[in-house]
N, C-alpha and C positions, 0 to 999 in steps of 0.2 A: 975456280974453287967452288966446291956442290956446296948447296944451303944445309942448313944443319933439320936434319929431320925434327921432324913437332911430333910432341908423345901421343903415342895413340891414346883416346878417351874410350872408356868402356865403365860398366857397371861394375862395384864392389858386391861381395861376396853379402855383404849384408845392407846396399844396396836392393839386392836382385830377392832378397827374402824377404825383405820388407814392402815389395812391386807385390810379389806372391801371398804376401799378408794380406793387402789390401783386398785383390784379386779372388783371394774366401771368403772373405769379409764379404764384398760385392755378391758375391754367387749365393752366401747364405744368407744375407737378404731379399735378393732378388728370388728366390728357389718358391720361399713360403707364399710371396704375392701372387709368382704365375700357379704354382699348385690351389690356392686360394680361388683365382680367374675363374681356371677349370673345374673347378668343383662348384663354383657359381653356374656356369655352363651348363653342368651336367642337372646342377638343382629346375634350374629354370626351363631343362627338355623333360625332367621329372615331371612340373609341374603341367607342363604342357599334356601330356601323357594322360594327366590323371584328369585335366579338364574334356580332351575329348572322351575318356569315359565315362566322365559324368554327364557330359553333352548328348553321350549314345545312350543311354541310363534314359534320360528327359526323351527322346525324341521316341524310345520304344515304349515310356510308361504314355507317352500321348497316342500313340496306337493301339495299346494293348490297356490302358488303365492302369497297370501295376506294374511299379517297377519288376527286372526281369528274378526269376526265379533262380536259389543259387543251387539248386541242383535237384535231379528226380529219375525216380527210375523207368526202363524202357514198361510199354504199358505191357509185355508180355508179361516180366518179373515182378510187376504190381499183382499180379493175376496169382500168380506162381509162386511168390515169395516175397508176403507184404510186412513181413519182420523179417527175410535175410535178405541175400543179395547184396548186390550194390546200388551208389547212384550214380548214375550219368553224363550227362553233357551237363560244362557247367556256363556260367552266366556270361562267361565270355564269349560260349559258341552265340549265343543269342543275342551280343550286340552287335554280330558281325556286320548285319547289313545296313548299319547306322554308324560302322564307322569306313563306309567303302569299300569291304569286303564280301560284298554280295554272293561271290561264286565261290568263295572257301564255304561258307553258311549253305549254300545249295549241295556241295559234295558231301556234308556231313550228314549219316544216315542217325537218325532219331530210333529206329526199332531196333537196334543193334548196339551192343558196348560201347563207350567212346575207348576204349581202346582194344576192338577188335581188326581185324586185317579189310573191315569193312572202310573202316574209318581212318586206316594208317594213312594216307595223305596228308589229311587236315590235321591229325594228332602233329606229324614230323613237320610239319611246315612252321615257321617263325614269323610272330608277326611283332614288329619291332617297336610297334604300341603298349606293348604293355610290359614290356623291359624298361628299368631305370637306367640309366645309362654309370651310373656310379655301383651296378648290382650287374657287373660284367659276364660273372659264371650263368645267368638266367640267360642270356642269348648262346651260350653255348649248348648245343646238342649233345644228347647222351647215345652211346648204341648200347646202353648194357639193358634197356628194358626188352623183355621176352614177353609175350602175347602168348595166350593159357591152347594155345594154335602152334605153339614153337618157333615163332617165327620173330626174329631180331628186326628190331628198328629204331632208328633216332628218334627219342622222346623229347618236347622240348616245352618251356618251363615261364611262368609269369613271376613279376617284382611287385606284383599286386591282387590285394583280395578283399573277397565283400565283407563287409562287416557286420559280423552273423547276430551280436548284440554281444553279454557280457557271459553268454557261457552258450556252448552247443544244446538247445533244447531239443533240438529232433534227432535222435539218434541216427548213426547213417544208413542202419539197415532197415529203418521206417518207413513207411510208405500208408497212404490211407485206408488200405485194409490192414491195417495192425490195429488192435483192439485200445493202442496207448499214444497211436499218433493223436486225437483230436484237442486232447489235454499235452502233448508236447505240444505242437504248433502252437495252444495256445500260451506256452509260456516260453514262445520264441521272445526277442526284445530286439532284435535287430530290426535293418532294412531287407538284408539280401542273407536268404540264412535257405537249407533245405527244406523244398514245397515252400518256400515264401510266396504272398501275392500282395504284397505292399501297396496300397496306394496312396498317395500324397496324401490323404484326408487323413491317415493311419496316422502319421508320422505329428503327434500332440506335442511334442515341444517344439515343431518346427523346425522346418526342414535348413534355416544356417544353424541349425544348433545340435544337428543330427548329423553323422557321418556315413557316409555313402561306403564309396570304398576307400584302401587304403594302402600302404608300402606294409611288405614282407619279406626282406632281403632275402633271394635266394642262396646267396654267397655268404650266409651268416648259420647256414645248416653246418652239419658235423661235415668232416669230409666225407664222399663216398653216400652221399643220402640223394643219390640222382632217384628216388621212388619218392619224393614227394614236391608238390606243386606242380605237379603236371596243367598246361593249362588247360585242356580238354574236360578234367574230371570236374565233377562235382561232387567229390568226395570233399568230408571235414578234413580241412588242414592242406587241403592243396590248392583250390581257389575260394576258400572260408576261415574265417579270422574268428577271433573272440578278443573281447576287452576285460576280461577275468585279472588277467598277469595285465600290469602295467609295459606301456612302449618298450622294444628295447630292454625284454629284461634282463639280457646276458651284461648289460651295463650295470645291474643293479644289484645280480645273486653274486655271490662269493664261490665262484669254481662251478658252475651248477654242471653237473652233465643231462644235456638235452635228451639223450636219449631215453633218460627214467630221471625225471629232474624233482624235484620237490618245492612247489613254492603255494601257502596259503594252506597247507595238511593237506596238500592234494599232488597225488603221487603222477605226475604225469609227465610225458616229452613235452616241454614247457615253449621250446622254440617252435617248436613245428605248429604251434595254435595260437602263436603271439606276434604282434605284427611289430613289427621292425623294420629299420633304415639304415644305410652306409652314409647318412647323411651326418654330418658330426653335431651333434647336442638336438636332434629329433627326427620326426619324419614329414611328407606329405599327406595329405588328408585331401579326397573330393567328399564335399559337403552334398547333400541333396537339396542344395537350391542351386547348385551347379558350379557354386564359388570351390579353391583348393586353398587349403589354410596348412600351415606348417608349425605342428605340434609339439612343443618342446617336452624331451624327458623326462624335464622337472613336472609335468604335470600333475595336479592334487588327483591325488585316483580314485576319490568321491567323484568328479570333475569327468574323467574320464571313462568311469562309467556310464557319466549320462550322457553325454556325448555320444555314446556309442549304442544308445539306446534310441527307442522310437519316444519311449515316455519315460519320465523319471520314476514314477510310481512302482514301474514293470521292473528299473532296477534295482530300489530298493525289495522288491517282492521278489526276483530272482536270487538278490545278494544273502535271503534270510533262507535261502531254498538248501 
């Protein structure tokens, strides 16, 4: 006589939904922590980033006395065109060799465009210092820039810039034979602004109360804006910032378009001259005493104007300008 078979066990239908309930449950809690992790991750190679620039910052104003220059023209077009033109190599070619990049700094030719076919090597070359790592499109390559030579080549892009003070005083096509540079320069306010020669003594509110450089998410531009932040240039707005527009403004305008934005009665691409972060609720900051502080959104914009200045005085006299 066979045994009487025993019922098979298996899961009910709501059972097996209720396994799957928990199962999401699990996953959308656990999703925000590691997302959380890694953007901890990414804040803390930020910060890394911005301390050895501020590191290369200190180690060339000890050779040279003044913090580096955020951009100037080759000295033929000073000669040639000291109200047009453009400017140059920007401040990042000049800490090359203090951040161990010695032989990119020696390929780049000084009497010629930073973006002539002279200099396409070191223009297309990446260097992974000065990308945030949470501002992913800034290490991607562009091929759509053309050299005024016809000639295509991958342009490639920085997540950080100097901080020129709280508005652009030196126009870009200035130089010191223009009859109106000596009165701009002197109502530059930043550290690292065009023809800057900052030295430590300069900087009257003291340099942890002074911002060196700082985040400007490249991935925060309109689509399609691969012509600005190149980090070769030292042109305004692509390795130069200003503290005018508060952190982060696309967090704070209502629909603004970057392109011809409006903010303060002033008719301008708002993004492209404001510094910015993918950081969520602010950005990084290198200080010029070498420390990186992280600046919340909310910050009072009395507050961060001075901050972004060498002297408080200079922002109050630029904010009445």
């Amino acid at each position: 006589m066979s045994e009487p078979k025993l019922p098979r066990r298996g899961f009910t239908l709501i059972e097996l939904l209720v396994v799957i309930a928990i199962i999401a449950v699990l996953i959308g809690l656990l999703l925000p922590a590691v997302q959380a992790a890694r953007e901890a991750a990414r804040r803390a190679q930020c910060v890394n980033n911005l301390k050895q620039l501020g590191l290369a910052s200190h180690n060339y104003a000890d050779v040279n006395g003044v913090f580096p220059s955020g951009g100037f023209k080759s000295r033929q077009q000073e000669i040639s065109a000291p109200c047009g033109g453009v400017h140059q190599s920007s401040f990042l070619i000049a800490l090359l060799p203090f951040m161990e990049q010695t032989p990119l700094y020696t390929a780049f030719n000084f009497d010629v465009q930073y973006d002539g076919i002279q200099n396409s090597t070191v223009t297309t070359t990446g260097v992974s210092a000065i990308w945030c790592p949470s501002d992913p499109p800034a290490a991607q390559p562009d091929s759509q820039f053309r050299t005024a030579y016809g000639v295509t080549y991958d342009m490639r892009y920085s997540s950080y810039k100097g901080v020129a003070g709280t508005f652009y005083a030196v126009a870009r096509n200035s130089s010191p034979g223009c009859a109106v540079f000596a009165a701009q320069k002197a109502a530059a306010t930043g550290i690292i602004h065009l023809y800057s020669s900052t030295p430590i003594a300069a900087i009257t509110d003291g340099t942890s109360n002074t911002m060196l450089i700082g985040e400007s998410a490249f991935g925060k531009l309109p689509p399609g804006r691969w012509d600005w932040q190149w980090w070769t240039s030292g042109n305004n707005a692509d390795t130069l910032a200003i503290t005018l527009y508060p952190l982060n403004p696309q967090r704070k305008l209502n629909n603004p378009d970057f392109n011809d934005g409006t903010y303060m009665g002033i008719n301008v691409g708002v993004m492209y001259q404001a510094f910015s972060s993918q950081h969520p609720g602010g950005g990084n900051f290198a200080f010029a005493d070498g420390s990186v502080k992280f600046i919340k959104d909310t910050i009072n914009l009395q507050t961060w104007w001075a901050i972004g200045s060498r002297n408080l005085s200079e922002v109050v006299s630029a904010d009445a300008l």
